[in-house]
C-alpha positions in Angstrom: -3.4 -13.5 27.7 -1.6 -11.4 24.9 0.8 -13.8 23.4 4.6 -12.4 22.4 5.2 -11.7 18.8 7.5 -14.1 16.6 11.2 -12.6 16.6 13.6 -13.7 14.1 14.9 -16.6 15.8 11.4 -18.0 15.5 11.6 -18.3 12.1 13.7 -21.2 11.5 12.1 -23.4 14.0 8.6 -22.5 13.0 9.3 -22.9 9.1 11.0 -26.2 9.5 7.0 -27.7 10.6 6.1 -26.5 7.4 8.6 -26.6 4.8 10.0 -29.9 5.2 12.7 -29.5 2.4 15.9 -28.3 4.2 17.5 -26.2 1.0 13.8 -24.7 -0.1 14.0 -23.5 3.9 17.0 -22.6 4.3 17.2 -20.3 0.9 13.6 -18.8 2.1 15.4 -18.0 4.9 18.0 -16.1 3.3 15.6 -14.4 1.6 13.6 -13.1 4.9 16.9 -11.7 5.7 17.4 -9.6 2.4 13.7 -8.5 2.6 12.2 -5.0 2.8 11.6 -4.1 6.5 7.9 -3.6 5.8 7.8 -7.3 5.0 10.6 -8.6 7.9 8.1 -6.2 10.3 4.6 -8.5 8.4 6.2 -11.5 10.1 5.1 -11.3 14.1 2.4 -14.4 14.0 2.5 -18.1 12.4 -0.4 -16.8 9.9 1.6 -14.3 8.8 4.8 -16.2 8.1 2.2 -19.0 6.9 1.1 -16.6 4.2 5.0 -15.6 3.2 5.6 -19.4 2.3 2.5 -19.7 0.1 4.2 -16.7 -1.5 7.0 -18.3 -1.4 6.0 -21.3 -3.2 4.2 -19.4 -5.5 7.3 -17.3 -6.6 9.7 -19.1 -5.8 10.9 -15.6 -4.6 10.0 -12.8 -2.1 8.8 -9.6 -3.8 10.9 -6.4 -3.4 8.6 -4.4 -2.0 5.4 -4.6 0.7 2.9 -3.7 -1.8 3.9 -6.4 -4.6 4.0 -9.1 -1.5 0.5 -8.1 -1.1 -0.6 -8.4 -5.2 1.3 -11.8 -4.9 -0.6 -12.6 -2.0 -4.3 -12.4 -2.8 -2.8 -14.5 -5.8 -1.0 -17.3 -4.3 -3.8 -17.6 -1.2 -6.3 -18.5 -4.2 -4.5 -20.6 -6.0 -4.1 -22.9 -3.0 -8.1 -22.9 -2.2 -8.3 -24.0 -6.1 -6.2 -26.9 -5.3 -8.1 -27.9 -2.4 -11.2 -27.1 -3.3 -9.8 -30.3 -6.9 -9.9 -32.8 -3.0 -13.2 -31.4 -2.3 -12.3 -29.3 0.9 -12.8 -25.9 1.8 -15.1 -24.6 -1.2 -15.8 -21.1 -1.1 -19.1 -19.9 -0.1 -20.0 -16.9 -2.1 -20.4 -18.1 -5.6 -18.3 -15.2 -7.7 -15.2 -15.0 -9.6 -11.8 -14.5 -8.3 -11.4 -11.4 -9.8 -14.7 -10.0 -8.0 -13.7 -11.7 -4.8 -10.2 -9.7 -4.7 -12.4 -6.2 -6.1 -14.8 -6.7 -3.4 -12.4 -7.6 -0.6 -10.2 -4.0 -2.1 -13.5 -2.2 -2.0 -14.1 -3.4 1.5 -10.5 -2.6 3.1 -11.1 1.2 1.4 -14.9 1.9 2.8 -13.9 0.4 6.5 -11.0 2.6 6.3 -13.1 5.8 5.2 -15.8 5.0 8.2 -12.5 4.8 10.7 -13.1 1.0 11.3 -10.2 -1.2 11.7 -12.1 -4.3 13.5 -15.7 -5.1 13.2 -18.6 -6.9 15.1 -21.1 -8.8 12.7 -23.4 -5.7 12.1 -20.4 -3.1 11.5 -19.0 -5.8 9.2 -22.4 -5.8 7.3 -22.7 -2.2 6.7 -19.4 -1.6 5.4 -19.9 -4.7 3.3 -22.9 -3.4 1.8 -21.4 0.2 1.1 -18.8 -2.2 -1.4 -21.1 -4.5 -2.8 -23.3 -1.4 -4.2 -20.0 0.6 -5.1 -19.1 -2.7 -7.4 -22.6 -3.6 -8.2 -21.7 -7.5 -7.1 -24.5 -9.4 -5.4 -23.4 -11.6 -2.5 -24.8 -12.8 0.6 -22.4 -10.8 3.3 -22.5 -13.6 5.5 -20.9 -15.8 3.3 -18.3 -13.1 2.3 -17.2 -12.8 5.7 -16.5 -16.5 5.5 -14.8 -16.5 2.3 -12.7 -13.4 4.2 -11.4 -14.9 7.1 -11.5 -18.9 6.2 -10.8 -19.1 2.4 -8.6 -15.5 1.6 -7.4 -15.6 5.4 -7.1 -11.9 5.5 -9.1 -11.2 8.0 -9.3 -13.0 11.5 -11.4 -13.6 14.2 -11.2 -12.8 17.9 -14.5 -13.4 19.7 -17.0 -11.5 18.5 -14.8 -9.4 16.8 -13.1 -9.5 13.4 -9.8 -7.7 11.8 -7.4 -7.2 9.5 -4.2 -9.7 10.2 -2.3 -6.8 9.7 -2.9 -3.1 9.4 -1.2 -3.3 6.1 -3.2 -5.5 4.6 -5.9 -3.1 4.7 -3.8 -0.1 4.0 -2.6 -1.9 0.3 -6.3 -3.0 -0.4 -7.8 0.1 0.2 -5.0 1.7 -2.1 -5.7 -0.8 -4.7 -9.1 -0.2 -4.7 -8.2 3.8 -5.3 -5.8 2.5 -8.7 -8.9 0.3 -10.3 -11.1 2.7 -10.2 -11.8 5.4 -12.7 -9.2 8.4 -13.4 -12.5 10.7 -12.3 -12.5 8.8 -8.9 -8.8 8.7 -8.3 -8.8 12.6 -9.3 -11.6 13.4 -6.2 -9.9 11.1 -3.9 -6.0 12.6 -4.5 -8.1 16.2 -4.1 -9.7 15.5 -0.6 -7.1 14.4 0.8 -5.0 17.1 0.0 -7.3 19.2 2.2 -5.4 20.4 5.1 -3.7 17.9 6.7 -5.9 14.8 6.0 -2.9 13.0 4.0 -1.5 12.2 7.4 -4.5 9.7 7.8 -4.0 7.9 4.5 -0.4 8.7 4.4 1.0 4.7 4.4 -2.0 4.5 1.3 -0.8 7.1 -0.5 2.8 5.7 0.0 1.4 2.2 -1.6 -0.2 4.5 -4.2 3.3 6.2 -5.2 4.7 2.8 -6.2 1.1 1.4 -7.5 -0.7 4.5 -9.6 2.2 6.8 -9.9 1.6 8.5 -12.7 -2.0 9.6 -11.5 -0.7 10.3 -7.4 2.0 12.5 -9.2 -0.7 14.3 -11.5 -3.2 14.6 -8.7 -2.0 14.5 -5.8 1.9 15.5 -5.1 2.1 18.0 -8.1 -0.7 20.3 -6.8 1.1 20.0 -3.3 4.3 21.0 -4.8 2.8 23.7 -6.7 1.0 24.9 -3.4 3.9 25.2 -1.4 6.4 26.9 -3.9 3.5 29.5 -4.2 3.8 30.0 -0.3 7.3 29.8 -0.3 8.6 31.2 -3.2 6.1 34.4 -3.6 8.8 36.1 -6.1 8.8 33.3 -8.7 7.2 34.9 -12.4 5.5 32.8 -14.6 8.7 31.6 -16.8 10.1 30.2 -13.8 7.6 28.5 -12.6 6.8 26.9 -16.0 10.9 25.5 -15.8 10.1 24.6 -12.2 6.6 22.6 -13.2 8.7 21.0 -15.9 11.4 20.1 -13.3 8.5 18.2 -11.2 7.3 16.5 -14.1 10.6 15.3 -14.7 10.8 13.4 -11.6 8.1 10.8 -12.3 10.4 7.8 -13.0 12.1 8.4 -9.9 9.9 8.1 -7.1 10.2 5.5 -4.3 8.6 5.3 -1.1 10.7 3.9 1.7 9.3 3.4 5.5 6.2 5.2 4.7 7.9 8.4 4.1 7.3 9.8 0.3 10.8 10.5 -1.1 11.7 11.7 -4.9 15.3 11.2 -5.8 16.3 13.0 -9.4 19.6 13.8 -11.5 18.1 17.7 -11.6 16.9 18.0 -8.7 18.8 16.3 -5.7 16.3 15.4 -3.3 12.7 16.2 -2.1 11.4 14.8 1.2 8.0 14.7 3.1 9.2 14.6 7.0 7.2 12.7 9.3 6.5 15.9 11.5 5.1 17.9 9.0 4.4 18.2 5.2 7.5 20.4 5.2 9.7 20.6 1.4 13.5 20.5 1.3 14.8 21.5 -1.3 18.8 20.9 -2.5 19.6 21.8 -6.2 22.7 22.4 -8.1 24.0 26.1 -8.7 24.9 25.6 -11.8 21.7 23.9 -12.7 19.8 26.7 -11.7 21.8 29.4 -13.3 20.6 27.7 -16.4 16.8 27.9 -15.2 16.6 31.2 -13.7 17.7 34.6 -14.9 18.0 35.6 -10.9 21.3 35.1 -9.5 22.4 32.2 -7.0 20.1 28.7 -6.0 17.4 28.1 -4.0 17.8 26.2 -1.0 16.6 24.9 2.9 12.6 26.2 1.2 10.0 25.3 4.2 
């Protein structure tokens, strides 16, 4: 039997078994209600909502976006074994630092989602295991990782035989954190390949985490070279000059990207908007006249580019 979701009238009733102090509850629940929709969409199961109040009580707050909730997460999820583990209860089998834990668990999340898998029996689980442990150079018995994965950092949960993520998000941040701690040669290759063609669409809600995570490297090597590709398709008349105001235009709009929904948008004082639709990796473009009068010796603006 598949069992129904939690919808927000859940909430309350589920979160007063365990938060037992009415004001802490009530202002968490003011809080779910102010939240991101990436986070209000995280909360469909009790482990889920579970893993919002050790947030919660870590931060005394919910984080702004999806991807600092995860950060927080890992965080807060550890800090309680450490507390439990003081009583002598749930010690963690693999005998490595916290740090290496979170690297390896990253590491994970990004070679399961480079081999397609998003649920594992006990051999896939063990070969995409191995591919991180030798990545990281870590030694630790997989078994016991596995373990530590779905008993101790709760991340991953069981059905049957068969083992997944508790959310698809939770690997989709993980394997984009494991993209921003690795080396500016790594990041570089892995912003390049998926340029190719059309294979951003299947790490598009990574690279969205990566926007607000690594921007300065997914603007460098990944949407800059895009931008550059597809003024050279669309504008074929630009000369050099121009392009070199144009470049410096993009560069420009570092410090205002956002990602919102999983669709990459750039908001800037120059340049009004630039948006990456859902159906395609198609541009538009809306700038002011005047503004470009002032960039361009050719007369009038350029707009509606696909």
């Amino acid at each position: 039997m598949k069992l129904a979701p939690l919808e927000k009238a859940d909430h309350e009733p589920f979160l007063s078994m365990v938060l037992n102090d009415k004001e802490q509850r009530d202002a968490l629940l003011a809080r779910i209600q102010k939240s991101p929709a990436g986070i209000q969409a995280l909360l469909q199961t009790p482990l889920t909502l579970s893993l919002l109040v050790l947030v919660y009580r870590s931060e005394y707050d919910i984080p702004p976006t999806l991807a600092g909730f995860y950060a927080h997460l890992f965080w807060a999820i550890l800090a309680r074994h450490e507390k439990s583990k003081m009583g002598g209860h749930r010690r963690r089998k693999c005998e490595i630092g916290d740090r290496e834990l979170e690297e390896l668990f990253a590491a994970f999340c990004f070679c399961a989602k480079l081999k397609g898998h998003v649920s594992f029996d006990h051999p896939t689980f063990h070969e995409v295991i191995g591919i991180a442990k030798d990545q990281l150079k870590i030694d630790c018995d997989a078994t016991y990782l596995l373990e530590d994965f779905t008993e101790n950092v709760c991340l991953l949960s069981q059905e049957g035989l068969e083992f997944k993520f508790v959310h698809q998000s939770v690997q989709e941040y993980f394997a984009a954190a494991y993209v921003k701690s690795r080396t500016a040669e790594f990041a570089s290759k892995f912003y390049s390949r998926v340029s190719v063609g059309d294979h951003w669409r299947r790490w598009q809600q990574e690279l969205s985490f990566l926007a607000e995570i690594d921007r300065y490297r997914y603007v460098k090597d990944f949407l800059i070279p895009q931008l550059e590709g597809l003024f050279e398709r669309t504008l074929p008349g630009i000369t050099t000059a121009d392009w070199v105001a144009v470049r410096q235009l993009i560069d420009g709009m570092q410090a205002n990207i956002v990602s919102e929904g999983g669709v990459i948008r750039l908001h800037s004082v120059v340049i009004g908007q630039v948006s990456f639709a859902d159906n395609g990796f198609r541009m538009l473009l809306v700038m002011d006249p005047k503004v470009m009068s002032k960039i361009f010796s050719g007369p009038g603006p350029i707009a509606n580019a696909e």
